[in-house]
C-alpha positions as CSV (number, residue, x, y, z in Angstrom):
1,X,0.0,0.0,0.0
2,X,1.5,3.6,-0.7
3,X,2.6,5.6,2.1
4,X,-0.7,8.0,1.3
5,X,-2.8,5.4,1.4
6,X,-1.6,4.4,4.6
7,X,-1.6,8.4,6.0
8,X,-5.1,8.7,4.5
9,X,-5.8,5.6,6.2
10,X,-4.7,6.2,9.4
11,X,-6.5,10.2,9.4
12,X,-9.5,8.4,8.5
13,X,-9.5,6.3,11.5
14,X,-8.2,9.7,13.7
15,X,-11.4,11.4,12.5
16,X,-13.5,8.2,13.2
17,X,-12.4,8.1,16.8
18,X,-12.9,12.2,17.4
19,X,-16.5,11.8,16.0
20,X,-17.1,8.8,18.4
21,X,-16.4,11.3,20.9
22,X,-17.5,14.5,19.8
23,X,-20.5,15.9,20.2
24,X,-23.1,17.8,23.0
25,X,-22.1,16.5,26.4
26,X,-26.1,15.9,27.2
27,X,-26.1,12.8,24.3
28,X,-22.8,11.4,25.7
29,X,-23.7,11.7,29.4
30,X,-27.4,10.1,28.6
31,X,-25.6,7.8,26.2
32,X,-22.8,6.4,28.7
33,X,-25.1,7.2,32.0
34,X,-22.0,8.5,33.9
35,X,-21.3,11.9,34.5
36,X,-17.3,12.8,34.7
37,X,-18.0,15.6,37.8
38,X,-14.7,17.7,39.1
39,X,-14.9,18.2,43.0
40,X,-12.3,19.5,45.0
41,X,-10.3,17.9,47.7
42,X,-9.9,20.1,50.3
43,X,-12.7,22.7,50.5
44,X,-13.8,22.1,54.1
45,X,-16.8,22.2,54.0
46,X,-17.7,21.9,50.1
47,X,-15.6,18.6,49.4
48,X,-13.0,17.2,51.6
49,X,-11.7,13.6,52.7
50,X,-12.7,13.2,56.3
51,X,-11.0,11.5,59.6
52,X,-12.1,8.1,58.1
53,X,-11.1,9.2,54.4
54,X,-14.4,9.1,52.8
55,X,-14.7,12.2,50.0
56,X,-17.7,14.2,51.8
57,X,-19.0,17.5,51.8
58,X,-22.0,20.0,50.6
59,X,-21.0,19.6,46.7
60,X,-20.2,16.2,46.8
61,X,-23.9,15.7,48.1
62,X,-25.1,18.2,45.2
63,X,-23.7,16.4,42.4
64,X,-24.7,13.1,44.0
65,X,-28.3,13.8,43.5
66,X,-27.9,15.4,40.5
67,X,-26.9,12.0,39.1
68,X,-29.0,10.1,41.0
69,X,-31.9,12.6,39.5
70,X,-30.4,12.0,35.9
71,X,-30.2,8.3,36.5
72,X,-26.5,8.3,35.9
73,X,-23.3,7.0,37.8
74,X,-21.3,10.0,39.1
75,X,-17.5,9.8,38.7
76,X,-15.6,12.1,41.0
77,X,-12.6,13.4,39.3
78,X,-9.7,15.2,41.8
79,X,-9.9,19.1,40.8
80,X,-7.8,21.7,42.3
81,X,-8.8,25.8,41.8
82,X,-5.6,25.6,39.1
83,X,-7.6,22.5,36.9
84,X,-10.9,22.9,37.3
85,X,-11.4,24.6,34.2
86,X,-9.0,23.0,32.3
87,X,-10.6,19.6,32.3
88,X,-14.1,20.9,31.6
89,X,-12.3,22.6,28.4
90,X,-10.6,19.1,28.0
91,X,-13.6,17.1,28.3
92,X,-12.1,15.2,31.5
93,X,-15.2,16.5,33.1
94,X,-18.5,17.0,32.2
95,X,-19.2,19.8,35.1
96,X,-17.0,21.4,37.6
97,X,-18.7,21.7,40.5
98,X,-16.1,23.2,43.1
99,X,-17.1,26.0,44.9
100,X,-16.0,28.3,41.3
101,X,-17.3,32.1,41.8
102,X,-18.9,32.8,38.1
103,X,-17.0,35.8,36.7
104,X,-17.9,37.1,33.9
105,X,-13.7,36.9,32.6
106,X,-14.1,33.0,33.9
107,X,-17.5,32.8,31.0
108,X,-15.3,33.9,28.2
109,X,-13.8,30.4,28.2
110,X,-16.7,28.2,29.7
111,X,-20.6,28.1,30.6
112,X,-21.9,28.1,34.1
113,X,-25.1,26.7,35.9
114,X,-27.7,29.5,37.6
115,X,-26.0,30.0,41.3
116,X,-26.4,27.2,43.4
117,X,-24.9,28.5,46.3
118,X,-24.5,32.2,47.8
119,X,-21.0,33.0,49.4
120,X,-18.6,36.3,50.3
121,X,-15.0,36.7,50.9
122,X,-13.6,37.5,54.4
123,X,-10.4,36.9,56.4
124,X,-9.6,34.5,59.0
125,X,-7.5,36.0,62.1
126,X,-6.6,34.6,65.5
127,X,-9.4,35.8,67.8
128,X,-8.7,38.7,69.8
129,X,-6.1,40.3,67.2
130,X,-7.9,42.9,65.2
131,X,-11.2,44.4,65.4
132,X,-11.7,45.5,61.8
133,X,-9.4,45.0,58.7
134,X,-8.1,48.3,58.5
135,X,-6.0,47.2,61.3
136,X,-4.5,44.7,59.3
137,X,-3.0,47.1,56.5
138,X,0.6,46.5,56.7
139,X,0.2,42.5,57.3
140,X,0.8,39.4,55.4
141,X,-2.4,37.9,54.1
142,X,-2.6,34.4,52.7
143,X,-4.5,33.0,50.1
144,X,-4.6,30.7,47.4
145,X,-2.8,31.3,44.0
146,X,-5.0,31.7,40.8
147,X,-8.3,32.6,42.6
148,X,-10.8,35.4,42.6
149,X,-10.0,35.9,46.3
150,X,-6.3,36.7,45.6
151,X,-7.3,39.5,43.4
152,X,-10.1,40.6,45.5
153,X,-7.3,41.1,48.7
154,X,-4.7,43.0,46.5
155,X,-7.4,45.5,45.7
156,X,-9.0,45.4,49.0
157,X,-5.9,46.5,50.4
158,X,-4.7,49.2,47.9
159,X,-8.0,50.7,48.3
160,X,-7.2,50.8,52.1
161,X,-4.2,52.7,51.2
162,X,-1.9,49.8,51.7
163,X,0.9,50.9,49.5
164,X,2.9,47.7,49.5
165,X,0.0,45.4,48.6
166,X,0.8,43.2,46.7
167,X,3.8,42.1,49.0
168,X,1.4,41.8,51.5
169,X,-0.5,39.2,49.9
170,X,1.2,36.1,50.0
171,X,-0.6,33.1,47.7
172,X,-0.3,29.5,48.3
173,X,-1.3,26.4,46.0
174,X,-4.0,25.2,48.0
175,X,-6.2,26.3,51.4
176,X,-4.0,23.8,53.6
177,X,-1.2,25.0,53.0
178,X,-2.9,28.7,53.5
179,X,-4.3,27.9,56.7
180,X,-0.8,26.0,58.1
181,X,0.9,29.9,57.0
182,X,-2.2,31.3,59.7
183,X,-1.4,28.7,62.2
184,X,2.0,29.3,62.4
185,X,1.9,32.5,62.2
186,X,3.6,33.5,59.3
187,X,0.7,35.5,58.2
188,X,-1.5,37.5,60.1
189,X,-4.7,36.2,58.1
190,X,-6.3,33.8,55.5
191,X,-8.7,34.8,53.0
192,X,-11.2,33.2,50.6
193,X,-14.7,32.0,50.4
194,X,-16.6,32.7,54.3
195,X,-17.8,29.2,54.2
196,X,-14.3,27.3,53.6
197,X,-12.7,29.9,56.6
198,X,-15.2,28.3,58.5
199,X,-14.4,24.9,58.0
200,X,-10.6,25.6,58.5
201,X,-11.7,27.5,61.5
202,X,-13.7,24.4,63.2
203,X,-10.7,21.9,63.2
204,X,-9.7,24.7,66.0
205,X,-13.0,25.6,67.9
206,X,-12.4,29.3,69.7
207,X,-9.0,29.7,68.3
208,X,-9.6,31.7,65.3
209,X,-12.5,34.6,64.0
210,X,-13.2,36.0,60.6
211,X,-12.5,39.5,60.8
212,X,-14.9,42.8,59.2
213,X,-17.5,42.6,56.4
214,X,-17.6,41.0,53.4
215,X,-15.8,42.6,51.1
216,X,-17.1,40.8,47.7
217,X,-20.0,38.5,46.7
218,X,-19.0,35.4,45.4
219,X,-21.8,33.6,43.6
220,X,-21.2,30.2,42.8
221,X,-21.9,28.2,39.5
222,X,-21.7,24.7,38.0
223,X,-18.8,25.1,35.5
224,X,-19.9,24.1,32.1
225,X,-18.5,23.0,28.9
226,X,-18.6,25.8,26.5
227,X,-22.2,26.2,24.3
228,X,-23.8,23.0,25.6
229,X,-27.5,24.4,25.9
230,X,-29.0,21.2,26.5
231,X,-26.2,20.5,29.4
232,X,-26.8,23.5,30.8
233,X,-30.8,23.6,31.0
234,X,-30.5,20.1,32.3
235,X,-28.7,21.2,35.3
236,X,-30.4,24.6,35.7
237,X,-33.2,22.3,35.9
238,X,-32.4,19.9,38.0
239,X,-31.0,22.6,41.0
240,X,-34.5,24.3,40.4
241,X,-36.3,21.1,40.9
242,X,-34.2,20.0,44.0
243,X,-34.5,23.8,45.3
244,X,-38.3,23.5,44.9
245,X,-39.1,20.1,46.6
246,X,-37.1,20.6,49.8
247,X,-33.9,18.4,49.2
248,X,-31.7,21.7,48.5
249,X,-32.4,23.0,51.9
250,X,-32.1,19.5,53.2
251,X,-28.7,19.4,51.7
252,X,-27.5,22.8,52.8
253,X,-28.6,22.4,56.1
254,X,-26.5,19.3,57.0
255,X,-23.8,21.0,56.1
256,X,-24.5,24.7,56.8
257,X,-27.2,24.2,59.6
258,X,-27.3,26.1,62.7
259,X,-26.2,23.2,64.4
260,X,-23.3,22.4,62.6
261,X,-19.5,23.5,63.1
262,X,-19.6,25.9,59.8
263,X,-23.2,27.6,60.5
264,X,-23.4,30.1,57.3
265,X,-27.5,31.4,57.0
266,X,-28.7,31.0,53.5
267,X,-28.2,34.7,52.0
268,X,-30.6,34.4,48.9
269,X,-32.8,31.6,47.1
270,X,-32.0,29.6,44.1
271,X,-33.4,31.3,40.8
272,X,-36.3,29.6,39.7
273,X,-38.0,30.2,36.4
274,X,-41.8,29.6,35.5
């Protein structure tokens, strides 16, 4: 056979395999009955492995009856807030649902769900130390590298008149390692999300306070693959439908509860359309 033969050949069979797996993710999800769902590891309490190593937490439950709803297997794939959209625009994942504020800069490259949970930034001090944050102008801040909460604190600060900001903001790969910074007091505070300050918070009870108001509202969405309508009205659905029968609120308040370590009231209510 002549070698362009053979390359046709072997393009052929390239573009055979692409097509097998091209296509809206809604068919391939119905089609396979999996769905490929990035959660993070260490967002206490949004998804985290516990004393006894089971992956648990307030989005693990979400996307658990999401595909219990859509009748499908859910395959937790390991995200980190440096990946999580990478794999959706890889196709490792079919949503990425990991506490992701949805900015509109974050919606040029993929699609969100409607907000399915209602956050703010803060920062996490040890109790007792400052009363407001304009005391901590002049202090090292930690947070985590390649998040909304890392820009949110440089600004937050300059605006303060903090005019070595962004030496005062110190960025870490993940929220451990963040929090370890707070606990030995290399920083004088740790910023992000309210809710995941709170869970770092509880592994300490009384040792640590969030500190001020929030400073930025940080609506969360189900990252999306990129102009998937169908995808996306299935899950804007679904959220809509467990919002409206109860198991929303049942969900939130095992994890969010007034009688739980990381008590956070709900702020707002799911949109819901007619």
């Amino acid at each position: 056979m002549r070698s362009w033969k053979i390359l046709s050949l072997v393009a052929a069979l390239c573009l055979c395999s692409q097509m097998a797996f091209a296509g809206p993710t809604y068919d391939k999800v119905m089609q396979d009955k999996v769905i490929h769902a990035g959660i993070m590891t260490n967002s206490i309490p949004g998804a985290y492995f516990d004393a006894d190593n089971k992956w648990v937490g307030f989005d693990v439950d979400i996307a658990t009856e999401i595909a219990k709803r859509l009748d499908c297997k859910l395959d937790r794939v390991k995200v980190t807030d440096k990946t999580r959209i990478s794999f959706l625009q890889q196709g490792r994942i079919d949503m990425s649902i990991a506490n992701m504020t949805h900015k509109r800069e974050r919606d040029k490259s993929i699609d969100f769900s409607i907000t399915y949970f209602f956050d703010g930034q803060k920062i996490l001090a040890k109790k007792g130390k400052f009363k407001s944050i304009k005391d901590m102008i002049g202090q090292k801040i930690a947070t985590t590298q390649g998040t909304t909460s890392e820009i949110n604190v440089r600004k937050l600060l300059k605006d303060m008149g903090d005019t070595n900001a962004n030496a005062h903001v110190k960025s870490f790969p993940d929220y451990a390692s963040a929090f370890a910074a707070l606990q030995m007091g290399s920083v004088a505070g740790f910023t992000t999300d309210s809710t995941i300050l709170l869970g770092y918070a509880a592994k300490e009870p009384g040792k640590y306070e969030l500190v001020g108001d929030f400073f930025s509202d940080e609506p969360y969405g189900i990252g999306l693959p990129e102009n998937d309508s169908k995808w996306r009205d299935t899950l804007n659905f679904t959220i809509q439908d467990m919002w409206k029968d109860g198991t929303y609120m049942t969900i939130y308040n095992k994890w969010y509860g007034p009688d739980t370590p990381y008590s956070f009231p709900m702020t707002s209510k799911i949109e819901m359309w007619p």
